[in-house]
N, C-alpha and C positions, 0 to 999 in steps of 0.2 A: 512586401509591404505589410501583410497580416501580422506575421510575427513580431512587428511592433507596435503593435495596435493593443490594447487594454484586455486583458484578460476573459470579459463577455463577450467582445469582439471573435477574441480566440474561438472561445467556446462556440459560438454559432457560424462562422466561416473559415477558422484555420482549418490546415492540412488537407486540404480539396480544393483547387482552382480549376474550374473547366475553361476550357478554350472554348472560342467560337462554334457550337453545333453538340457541344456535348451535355448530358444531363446537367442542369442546374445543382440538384440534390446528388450527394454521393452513391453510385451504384454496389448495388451488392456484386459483386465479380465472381459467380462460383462456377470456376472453374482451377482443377486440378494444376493445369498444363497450361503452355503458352505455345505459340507458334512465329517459327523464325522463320527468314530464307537463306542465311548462310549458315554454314556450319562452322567459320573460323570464329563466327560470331559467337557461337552457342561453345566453343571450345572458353575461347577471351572469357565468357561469362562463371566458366566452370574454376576460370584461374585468377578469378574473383580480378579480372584487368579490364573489364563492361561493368556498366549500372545497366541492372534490370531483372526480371523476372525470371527466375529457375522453375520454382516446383513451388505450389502452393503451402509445401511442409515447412518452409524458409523464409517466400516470401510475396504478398498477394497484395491488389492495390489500394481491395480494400482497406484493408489491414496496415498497409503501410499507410493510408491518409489518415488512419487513427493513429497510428505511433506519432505522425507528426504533429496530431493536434495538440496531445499530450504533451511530446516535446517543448512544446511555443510554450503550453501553461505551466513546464516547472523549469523553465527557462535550461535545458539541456542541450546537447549537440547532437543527440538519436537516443531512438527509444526502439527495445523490441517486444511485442505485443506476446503476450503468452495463453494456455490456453485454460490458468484458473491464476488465482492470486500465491496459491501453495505453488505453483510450477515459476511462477517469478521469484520468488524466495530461495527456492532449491537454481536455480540455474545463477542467477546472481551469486547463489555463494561456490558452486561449484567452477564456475567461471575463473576463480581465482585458487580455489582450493581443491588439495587433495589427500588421499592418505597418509599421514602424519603431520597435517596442518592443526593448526588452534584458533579458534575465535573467541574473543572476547562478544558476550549480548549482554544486555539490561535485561531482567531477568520480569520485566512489569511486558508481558508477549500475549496476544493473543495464545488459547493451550493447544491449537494446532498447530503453529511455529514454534513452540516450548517443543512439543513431542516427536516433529521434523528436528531440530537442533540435537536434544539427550538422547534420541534412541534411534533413528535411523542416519542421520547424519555421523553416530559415532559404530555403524554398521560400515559406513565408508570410510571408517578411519580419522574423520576429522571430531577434533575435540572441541567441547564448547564450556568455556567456564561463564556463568550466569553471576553478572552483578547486581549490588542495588544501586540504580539509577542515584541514587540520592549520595552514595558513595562519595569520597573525597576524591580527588584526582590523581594523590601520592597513591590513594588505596585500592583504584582501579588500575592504574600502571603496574602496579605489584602481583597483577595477574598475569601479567603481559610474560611471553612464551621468546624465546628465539623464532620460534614457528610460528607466530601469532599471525595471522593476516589480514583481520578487519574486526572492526568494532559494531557493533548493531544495536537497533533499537528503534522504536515506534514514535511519531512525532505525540501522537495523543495513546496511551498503552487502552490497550482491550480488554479487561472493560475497567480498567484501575482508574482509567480517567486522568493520570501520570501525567504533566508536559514535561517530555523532554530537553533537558541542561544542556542546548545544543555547544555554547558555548564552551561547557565542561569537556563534551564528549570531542569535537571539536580538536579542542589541543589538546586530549588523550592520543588521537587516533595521530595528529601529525608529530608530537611528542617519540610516537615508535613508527612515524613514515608510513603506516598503512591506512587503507583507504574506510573511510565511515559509510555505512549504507543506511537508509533511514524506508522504513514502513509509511509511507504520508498516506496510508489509507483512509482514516476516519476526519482527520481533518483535510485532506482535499486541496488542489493544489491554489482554490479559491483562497484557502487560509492560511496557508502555509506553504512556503517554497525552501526545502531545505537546502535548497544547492546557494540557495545566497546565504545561509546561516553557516556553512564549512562542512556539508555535505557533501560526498565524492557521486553518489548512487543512489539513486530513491527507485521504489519499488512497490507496489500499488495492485491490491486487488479491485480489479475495475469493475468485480461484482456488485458493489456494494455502490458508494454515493456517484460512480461514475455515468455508472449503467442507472441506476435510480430507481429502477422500476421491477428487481428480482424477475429479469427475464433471462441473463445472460452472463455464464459463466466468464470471466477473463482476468488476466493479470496483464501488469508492465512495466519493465527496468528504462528507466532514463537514466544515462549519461553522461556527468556531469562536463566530464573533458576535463575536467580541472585534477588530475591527479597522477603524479608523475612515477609509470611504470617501472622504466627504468633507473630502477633502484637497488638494482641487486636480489629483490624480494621476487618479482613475478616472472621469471626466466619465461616462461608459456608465454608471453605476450612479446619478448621480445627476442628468442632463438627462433630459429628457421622452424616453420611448420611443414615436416614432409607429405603432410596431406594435402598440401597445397605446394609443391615443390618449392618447397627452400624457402617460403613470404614470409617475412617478420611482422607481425599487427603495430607493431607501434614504427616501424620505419617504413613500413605502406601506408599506413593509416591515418597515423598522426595522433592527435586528440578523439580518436574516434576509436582505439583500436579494441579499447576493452569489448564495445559494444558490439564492434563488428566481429573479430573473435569468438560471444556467446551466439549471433545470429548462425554462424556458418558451420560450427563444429556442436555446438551445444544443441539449439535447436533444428539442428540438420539429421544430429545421429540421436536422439535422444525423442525427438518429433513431437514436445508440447506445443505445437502452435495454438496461433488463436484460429478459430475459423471465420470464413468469410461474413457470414451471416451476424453471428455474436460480437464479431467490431462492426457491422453495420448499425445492429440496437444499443448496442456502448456508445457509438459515434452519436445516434440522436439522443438517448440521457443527455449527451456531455453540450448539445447545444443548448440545454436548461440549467446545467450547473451552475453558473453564477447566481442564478435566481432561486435555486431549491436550496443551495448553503445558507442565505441570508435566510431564509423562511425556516430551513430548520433549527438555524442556531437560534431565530428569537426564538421561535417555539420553546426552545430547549429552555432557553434562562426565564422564559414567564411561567414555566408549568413548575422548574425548581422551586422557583419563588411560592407558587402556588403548594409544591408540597410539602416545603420546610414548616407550614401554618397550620397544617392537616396534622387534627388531634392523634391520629390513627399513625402517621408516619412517625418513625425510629429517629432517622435521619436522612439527608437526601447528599449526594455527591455532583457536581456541575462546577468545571473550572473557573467557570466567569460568573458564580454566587459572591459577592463579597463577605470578605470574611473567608472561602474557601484555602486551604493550603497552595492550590494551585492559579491562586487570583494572578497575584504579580508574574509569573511565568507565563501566567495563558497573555498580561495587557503583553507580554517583553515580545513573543516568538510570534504569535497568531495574531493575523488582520480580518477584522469585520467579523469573528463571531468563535465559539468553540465548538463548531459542528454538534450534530444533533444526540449526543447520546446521553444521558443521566445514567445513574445509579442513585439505587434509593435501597432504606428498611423496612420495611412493617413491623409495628409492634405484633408481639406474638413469633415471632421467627416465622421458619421456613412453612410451618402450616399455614399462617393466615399469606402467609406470599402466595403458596399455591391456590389458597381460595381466590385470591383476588386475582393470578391469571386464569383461572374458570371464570369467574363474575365478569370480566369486562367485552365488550361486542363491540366494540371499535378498533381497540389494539390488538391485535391478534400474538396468539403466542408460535413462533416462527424459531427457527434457526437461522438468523441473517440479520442484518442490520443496515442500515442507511437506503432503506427503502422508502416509495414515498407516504405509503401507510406506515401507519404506527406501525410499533410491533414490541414484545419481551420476550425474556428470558431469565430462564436463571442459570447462571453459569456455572456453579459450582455441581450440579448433575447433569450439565449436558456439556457446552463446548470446554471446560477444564475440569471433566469429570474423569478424564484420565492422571489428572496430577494429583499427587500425593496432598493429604492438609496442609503440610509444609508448605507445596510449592503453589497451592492454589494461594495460601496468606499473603507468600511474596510476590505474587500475580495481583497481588490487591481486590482478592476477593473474600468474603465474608462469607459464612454458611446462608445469612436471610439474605444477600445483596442478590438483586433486581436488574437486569440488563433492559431499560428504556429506549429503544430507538424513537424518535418523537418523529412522526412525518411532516406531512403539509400540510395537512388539514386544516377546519379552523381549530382554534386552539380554545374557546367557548364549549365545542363540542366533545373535545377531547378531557376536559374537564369536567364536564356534569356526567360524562362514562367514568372514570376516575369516583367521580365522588359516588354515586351510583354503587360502584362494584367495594367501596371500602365502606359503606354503609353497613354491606352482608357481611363482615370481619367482624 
């Protein structure tokens, strides 16, 4: 019944039902181990022929009532819960790929998925060529590999502010039959559900707006079901697995087999899970999401508004400014708001930027974003301080650009801190 219940709904009672006599509120379960009384049982479960609990490195109940809440809000067929948003990244693409594979990405990446993609990713043998998002769809096909096996990219790019051409990428990805995987982390599955836009795979660091409150490391791959494996491309999903004697994932599975696949081989031998406790404080963020997206995005577009006016500001970036580049993409793809992040200039460059993260006492200057406090950055020496100028420019960052996470606060208050701290510039 939940799962077709509305989105808030989701959010404060999916993926947890107790029966009669059990906790109301979702329990934290920590324990490692489970206890059976047969052993053909515990045999069945190892030949993946039972539903149920193995080993908390696989799969735990806390843990699973958060995959499923997830699941309900980006409308998937399963989700697996990982143990940062980097280890959903890396397990979704290795899921599919391996030494002598190609990926096609949007090259507008948060720069620790840039720097997992160009240099340890092509340590495993898989190659990634980096487009521009904006690219024609003749001109990102003409990338495309005999080995190519999925297309990537961020619904809202970190911190370029980018909405992604889901439509473009879309019939890129089915154009060469492989599957599309999309980052819905900053816009959140309140705003955005890429699996109804022709998204195969979305993938989400649940650090950030899910969790709310930078308490709790996590990531998570949902499943779209919608992408037909057997195609000749992904042999691994549908020849005999001897690790499993002889099970094909897509003719035991069904629609589910990608997902089960990276559950059982990926996160089994490989062991990023998420832990009990960290989906327990993800699980309560997530029964406020509805309500902290809406508050963040207005936030977001009244402080734009407020800084495109500020003699002191360069320029300010925010999808849903009118007039912005990414106005008509943000009304097309995202509902109720463009989540919480700006980008902005200072006159003066990158000096008077760093004066004014010293001067302000509300926003704090942090490494993270979609918290419910404020928070900045500047990315160009800290999270894409490993990319070349090149690669930061086509990351859509600026030497003076300002990474704004806007929280919840009041927005009166975060204002006369603001004005305050660009007074001392």
């Amino acid at each position: 019944m939940i799962k077709d219940c509305k989105k808030g709904t989701i959010c404060v009672q999916g993926g947890y039902e107790p029966k009669a006599t059990e906790p109301r509120v979702l329990p934290i379960v920590q324990s490692t181990t489970y206890k059976y009384d047969d052993p053909d049982f515990v045999e069945r479960l190892f030949n993946l022929e039972e539903e149920g609990h193995l080993y908390s490195r696989i799969s735990n109940p806390t843990v699973e009532a958060l995959e499923k809440k997830f699941c309900m809000l980006e409308g998937g067929v399963s989700a697996v819960a990982t143990s940062t948003g980097q280890a959903a990244i890396l397990n979704a693409v290795l899921n599919i790929c391996k030494n002598g594979d190609h990926i096609i990405s949007a090259q507008t990446l948060y720069g620790g998925t840039v720097n997992l993609f160009k240099i340890n990713l092509k340590k495993m043998g898989i190659d990634v060529t980096f487009v521009n998002p904006e690219a024609s769809k003749e001109e990102i096909l003409s990338e495309a590999r005999e080995n190519t096996k999925l297309i990537y990219g961020e619904t809202i790019g970190n911190p370029g502010l980018n909405i992604l051409d889901f439509e473009k990428f879309s019939e890129v990805s089915k154009t060469l039959d492989i599957p599309f995987i999309v980052d819905n982390t900053v816009a959140t599955p309140i705003h955005c559900n890429p699996l109804k836009l022709g998204a195969n795979i979305v993938v989400h660091s649940t650090s950030k707006y899910a969790d709310g409150h930078a308490q709790a490391l996590g990531g998570m791959i949902v499943d779209g079901g919608n992408f037909n494996w057997e195609n000749g491309k992904f042999n691994d999903l549908v020849e005999e697995d001897p690790s499993y004697h002889g099970l094909s994932y897509t003719k035991t599975f069904k629609n589910a087999a990608y997902i089960t696949k990276l559950r059982v081989t990926l996160i089994r031998d490989l062991g990023n899970a998420q832990s009990p406790f960290n989906a327990y404080l993800t699980n309560l963020g997530l029964e406020t999401l509805h309500l902290r997206m809406i508050k963040h995005s207005n936030n977001a577009l009244e402080f734009s508004k407020y800084l495109e006016k500020h003699p002191k500001i360069e320029w300010v970036n925010y999808p849903l400014l009118e007039g912005n580049k990414e106005y008509e993409r943000a009304n097309k793809y995202l509902k109720g708001g463009a989540s919480g992040i700006i980008t902005f200039g200072v006159k003066g460059g990158v000096a008077s930027a760093k004066t004014l993260m010293r001067e302000l006492k509300l926003s704090s200057l942090v490494v993270h974003l979609g918290d419910a406090r404020s928070s900045l950055l500047h990315p160009a020496t800290t999270t894409h301080n490993q990319l070349t100028k090149e690669e930061q420019i086509k990351s859509g960052i600026s030497e003076d650009l300002i990474r704004f996470s806007i929280g919840i606060e009041d927005l009166e208050d975060l204002i006369v801190d603001m004005d305050a701290a660009l007074s001392r510039i």
